[in-house]
N, C-alpha and C positions, 0 to 999 in steps of 0.2 A: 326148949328150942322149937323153933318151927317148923313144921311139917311142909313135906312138896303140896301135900295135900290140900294143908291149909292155907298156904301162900296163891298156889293156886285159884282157889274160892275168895278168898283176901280180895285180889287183885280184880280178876271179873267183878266181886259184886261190889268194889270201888268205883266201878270204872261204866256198869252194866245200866245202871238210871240213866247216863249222859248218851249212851250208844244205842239205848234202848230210841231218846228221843230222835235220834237221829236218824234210824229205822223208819220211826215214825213218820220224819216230815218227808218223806217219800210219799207218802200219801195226804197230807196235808198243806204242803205248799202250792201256791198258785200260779199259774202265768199271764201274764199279762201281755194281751195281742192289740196292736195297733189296726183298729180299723176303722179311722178315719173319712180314709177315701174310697172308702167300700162305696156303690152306689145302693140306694134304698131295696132293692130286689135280685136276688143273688140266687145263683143255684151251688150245693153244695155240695165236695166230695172230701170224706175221711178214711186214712187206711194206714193201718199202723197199730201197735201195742198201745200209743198214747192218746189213740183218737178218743178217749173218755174226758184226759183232763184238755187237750185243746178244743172239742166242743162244750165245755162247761166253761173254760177261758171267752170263748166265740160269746157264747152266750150270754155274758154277763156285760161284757162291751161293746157287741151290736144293738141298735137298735131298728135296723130296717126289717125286712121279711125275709123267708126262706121261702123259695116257693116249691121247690124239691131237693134231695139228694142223697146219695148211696154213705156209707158207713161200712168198713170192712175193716174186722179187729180180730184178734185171736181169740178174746173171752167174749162173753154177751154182756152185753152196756146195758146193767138197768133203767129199764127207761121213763119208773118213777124217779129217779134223780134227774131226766135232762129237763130242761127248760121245755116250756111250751112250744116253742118255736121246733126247736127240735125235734119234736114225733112227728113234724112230716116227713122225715127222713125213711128210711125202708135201709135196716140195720141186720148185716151179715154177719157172721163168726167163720172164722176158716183155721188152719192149721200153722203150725208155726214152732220149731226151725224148718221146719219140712215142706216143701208143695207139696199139693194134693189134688185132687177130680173137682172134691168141694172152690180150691182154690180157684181153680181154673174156668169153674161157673159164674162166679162171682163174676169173677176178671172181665168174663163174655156181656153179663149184664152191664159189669162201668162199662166199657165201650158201646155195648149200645143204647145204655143211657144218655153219654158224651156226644156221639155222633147223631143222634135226635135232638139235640138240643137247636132252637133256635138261635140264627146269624145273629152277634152281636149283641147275645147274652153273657153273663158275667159265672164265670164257674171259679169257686172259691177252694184251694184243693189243701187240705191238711195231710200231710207225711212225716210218719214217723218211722222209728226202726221198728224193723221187723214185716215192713212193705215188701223186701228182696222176697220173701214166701210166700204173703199173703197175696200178692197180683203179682200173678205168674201162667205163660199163655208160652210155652213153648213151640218153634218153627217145627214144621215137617221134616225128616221123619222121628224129631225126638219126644219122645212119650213122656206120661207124667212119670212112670217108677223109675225111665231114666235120667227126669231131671231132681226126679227126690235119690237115688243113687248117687249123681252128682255132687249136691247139697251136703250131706252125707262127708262126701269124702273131702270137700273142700274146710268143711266144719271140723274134721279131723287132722286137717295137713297142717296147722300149724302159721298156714296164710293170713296177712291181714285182714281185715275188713275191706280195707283199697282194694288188696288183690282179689277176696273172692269176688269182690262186688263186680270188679273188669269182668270175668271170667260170666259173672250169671246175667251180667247187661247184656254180653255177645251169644246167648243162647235163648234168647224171648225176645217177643214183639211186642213189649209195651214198656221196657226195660231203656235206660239211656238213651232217655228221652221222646222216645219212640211215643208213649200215651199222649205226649202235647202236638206229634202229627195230629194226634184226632179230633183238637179241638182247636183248628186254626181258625174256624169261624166265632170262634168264642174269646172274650176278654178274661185273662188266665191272670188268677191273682191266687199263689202261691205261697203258705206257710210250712216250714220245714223247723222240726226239733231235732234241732243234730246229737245224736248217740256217737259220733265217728271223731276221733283224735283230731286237730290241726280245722274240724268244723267244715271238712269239704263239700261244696252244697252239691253236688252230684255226684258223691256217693253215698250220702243219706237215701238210703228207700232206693239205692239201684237207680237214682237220677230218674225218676219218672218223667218228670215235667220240662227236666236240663237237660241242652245238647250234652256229648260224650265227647269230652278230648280223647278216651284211650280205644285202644284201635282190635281186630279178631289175631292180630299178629304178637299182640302185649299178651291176650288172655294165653295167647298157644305158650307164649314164656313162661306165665306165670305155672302152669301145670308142670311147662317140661322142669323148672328150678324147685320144684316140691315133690318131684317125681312121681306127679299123679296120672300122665296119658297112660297108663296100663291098667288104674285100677279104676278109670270113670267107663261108660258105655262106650261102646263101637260108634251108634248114632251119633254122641257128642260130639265126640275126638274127630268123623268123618267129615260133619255139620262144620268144625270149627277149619277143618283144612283144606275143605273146598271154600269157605268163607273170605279165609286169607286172601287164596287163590283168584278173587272176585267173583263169584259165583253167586252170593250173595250180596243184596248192599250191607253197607256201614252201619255203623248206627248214626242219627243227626250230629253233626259235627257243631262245636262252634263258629257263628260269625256266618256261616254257611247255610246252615238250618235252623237259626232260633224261631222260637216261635213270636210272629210280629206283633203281639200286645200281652206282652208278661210283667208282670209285678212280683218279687221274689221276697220274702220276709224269712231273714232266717233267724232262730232262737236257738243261742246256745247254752250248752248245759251253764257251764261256769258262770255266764253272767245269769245265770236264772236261779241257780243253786247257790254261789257262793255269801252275797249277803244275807241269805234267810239260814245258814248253817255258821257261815260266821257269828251272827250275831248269838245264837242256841249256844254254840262250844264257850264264848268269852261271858255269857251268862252264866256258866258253870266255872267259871275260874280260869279259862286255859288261856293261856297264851296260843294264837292262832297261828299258823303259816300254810298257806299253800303253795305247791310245788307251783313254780313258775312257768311249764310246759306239762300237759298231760305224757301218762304214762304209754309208752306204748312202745312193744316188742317182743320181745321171745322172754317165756314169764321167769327161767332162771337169771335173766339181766333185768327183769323190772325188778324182782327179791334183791338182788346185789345194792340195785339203787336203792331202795326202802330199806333195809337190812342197816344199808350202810350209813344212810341219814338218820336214823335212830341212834345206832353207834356212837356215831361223833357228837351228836348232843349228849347221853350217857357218860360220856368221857369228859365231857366239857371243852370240844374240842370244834365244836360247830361255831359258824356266823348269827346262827336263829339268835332269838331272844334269850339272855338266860333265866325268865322269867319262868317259875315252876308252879303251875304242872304246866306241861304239852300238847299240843296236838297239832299231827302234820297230816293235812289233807290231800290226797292224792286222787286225783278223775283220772281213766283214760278207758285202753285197752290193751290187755295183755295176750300173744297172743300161744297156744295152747297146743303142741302134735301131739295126740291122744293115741299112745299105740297097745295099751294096757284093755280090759277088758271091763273093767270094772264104772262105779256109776260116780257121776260131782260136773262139777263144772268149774269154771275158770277161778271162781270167785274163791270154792268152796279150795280147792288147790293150790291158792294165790297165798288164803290163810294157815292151808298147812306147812307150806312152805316157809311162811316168815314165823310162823312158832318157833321153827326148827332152827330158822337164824337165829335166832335171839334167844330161843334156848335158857334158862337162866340167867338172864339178864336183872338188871334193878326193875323192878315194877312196870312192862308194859302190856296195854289190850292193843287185840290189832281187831277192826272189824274191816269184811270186804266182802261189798257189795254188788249183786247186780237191782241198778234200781229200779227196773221192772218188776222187779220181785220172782223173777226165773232164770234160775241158774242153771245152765245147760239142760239135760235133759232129766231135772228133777225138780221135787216140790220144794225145794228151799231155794232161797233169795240171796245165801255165801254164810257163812260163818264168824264167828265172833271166838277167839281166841287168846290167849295171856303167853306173857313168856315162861311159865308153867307146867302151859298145859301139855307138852311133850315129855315133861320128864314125869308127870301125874301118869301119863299115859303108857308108861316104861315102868314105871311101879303095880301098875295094874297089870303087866304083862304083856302087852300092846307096842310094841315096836311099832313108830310112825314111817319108819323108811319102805316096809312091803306095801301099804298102803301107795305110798309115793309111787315107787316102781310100777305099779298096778293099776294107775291112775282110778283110786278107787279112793279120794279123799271123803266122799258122801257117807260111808260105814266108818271111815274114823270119827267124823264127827259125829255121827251119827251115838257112837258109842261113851264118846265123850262129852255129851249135851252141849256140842257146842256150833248147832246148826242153827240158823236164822230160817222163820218161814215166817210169811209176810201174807203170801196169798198174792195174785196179781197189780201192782201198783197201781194201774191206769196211766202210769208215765214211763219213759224212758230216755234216758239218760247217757253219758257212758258208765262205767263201773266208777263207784267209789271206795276208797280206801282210808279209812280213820285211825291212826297208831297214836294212842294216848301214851304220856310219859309224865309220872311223877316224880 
């Protein structure tokens, strides 16, 4: 008979060539930017985790000149891989989930790069995730540790992305929309890689360049329903309720303040991802489906939904294909109240979570991604897991539920070699979720 053991191992190293490639093309798929109507001489601005592969995209389907421009990413963009074109550029690395002094220098230089620029020059702006920390220029009197305190605490509440991003637009001056006041003399032509569920273009990157429909009155909601005015800074919480009060202005509104010569391109993960991974999984046998909406919620009802769509094809009790093997593709964003002490990230959680669903189950891998390649505030990129690997994990004497409780999934997997580490993608995405079924 077979072993947990070996069913275990079985199953991974079934399943672990096809998952492995899939890892992979996180770093090796392309994007492709329309710049057509670019005019021949352009200035440029990148900021974001992806501005590696949208200035290698840039590069390869422009062909006018660059005549300058700023580059702000959290890792260093080798800059024997960029194009020629590109080393005019003058290339930053800042922090990231975190603001910081470094970030806030940065921030000082785009704007006064921006605001030097000559009337009725073209500034070309690439934004990715991971912009909310990396251009960040907080109002008087709130400091940077209180807006990395901030960060912090909203990264742990459990809030969406929608909601922390209201909240961190209404405490900076270059945030919802505020950076494209500074370049009303310039023709603004705007590329956005959306990371963000339902592809909202202003709340990728904190809406740098897009007015802000939500208002310092939303942000005050969204604290007081997560019950965080007690545990952010005095400054904030003052900042935000004098703000209400008018004390401060708004941020740019729609219709009201757009900026009067913008062009907006926005690239979403799904259509940029889905045929280059569809076509990798039906290479390998599987019958494909992807979820019809991204995932996105509180991560015990994203697990119920993935949990439960495994289930019902298991049983034969689904609409999918009964075409064998499987694979059900899931993009979104789960979201995470971290009140344990311990180290992981959404991804690395998301996976030990549906282990534990599916527990013994017929034959499945679950892998879950962050495709950036960093998973909260560690060096792996999510984990790669079987319906197994929990009860291998009980035999070894490793109970996964303290773990759970502990929000310390990075040391189970850790323990169970079943972490993913990638290194930094140069893209980003939302999270991917891949549950093969044989």
């Amino acid at each position: 008979m077979e072993s947990i053991s070996d069913k275990h191992s079985r199953i991974l190293r079934h399943h672990k060539a096809t998952l492995d490639q899939v890892v992979t093309s996180m770093k090796t798929f392309s994007l492709k930017l329309d710049t057509t109507k670019l005019p021949n001489e352009i200035y440029l601005l990148a900021v974001g985790k992806a501005s590696e592969q949208m200035l290698d995209a840039f590069s390869k389907s422009y062909s006018g000149s660059i005549i300058d421009g700023m580059v702000l990413s959290p890792d260093p963009i080798p800059t024997a891989k960029v194009d020629k074109n590109i080393h005019k550029l003058s290339f930053f690395t800042g922090t990231h989930p975190l603001p910081s002094e470094e970030n806030e220098a940065s921030t000082l230089e785009i704007l006064s790069f921006i605001k030097n620029l000559s009337a009725g020059a073209t500034l070309v702006s690439f934004i990715s995730g991971g912009t909310s920390s990396l251009l960040c220029l907080p109002p008087d009197p709130i400091t940077i540790a209180d807006l990395q305190h901030t960060y912090d605490v909203l990264l742990r509440s459990g809030a969406s992305i929608h909601e922390m991003n209201t909240v961190r637009k209404h405490i900076s001056l270059v945030k919802g929309g505020q950076l494209a006041q500074f370049a009303h003399h310039l023709h603004l032509r705007t590329y956005l890689l959306s990371d963000v569920p339902q592809d909202t273009a202003h709340v990728i990157g904190s809406g740098l360049t897009l007015t802000d429909p939500s208002t310092y009155e939303q942000a005050i909601d969204i604290l007081n329903a997560y019950k965080l005015k007690e545990q952010i800074p005095k400054s904030v919480r003052e900042y935000l309720e004098q703000a209400a009060l008018g004390h401060y202005p708004e941020t740019p509104k729609p219709e009201l303040n757009d900026h009067p010569d913008q062009e907006v391109n926005l690239i979403t993960g799904s259509k940029t991802l889905q045929p280059f991974l569809q076509s990798l999984l039906e290479q390998q046998g599987f019958a494909v489906h992807w979820s019809d909406a991204p995932i996105q919620g509180k991560q015990n009802t994203v697990v119920r939904e993935i949990a439960g769509q495994v289930i019902s094809v298991l049983n034969g009790r689904s609409e999918l294909s009964q075409k064998s093997p499987q694979a059900l593709v899931f993009q979104g964003e789960s979201y995470l109240e971290v009140k344990g002490k311990g180290a992981g990230g959404r991804n690395q959680h998301l996976a030990l979570l549906l282990a534990l669903s599916l527990e013994g189950q017929h034959p499945v891998s679950v892998l879950s991604l962050a495709t950036d390649g960093v998973d909260g505030p560690t060096d792996a990129a999510g984990a790669l897991v079987s319906s197994y690997t929990t009860l291998q994990a009980r035999k070894q004497g490793r109970l996964p539920e303290p773990y759970i409780q502990q929000y310390n999934s990075y040391a189970f997997h850790d323990a169970m070699n079943t972490l993913i580490k990638t290194g930094p993608s140069g893209t980003n995405l939302m999270d991917l979720c891949v549950v093969l079924i044989c």
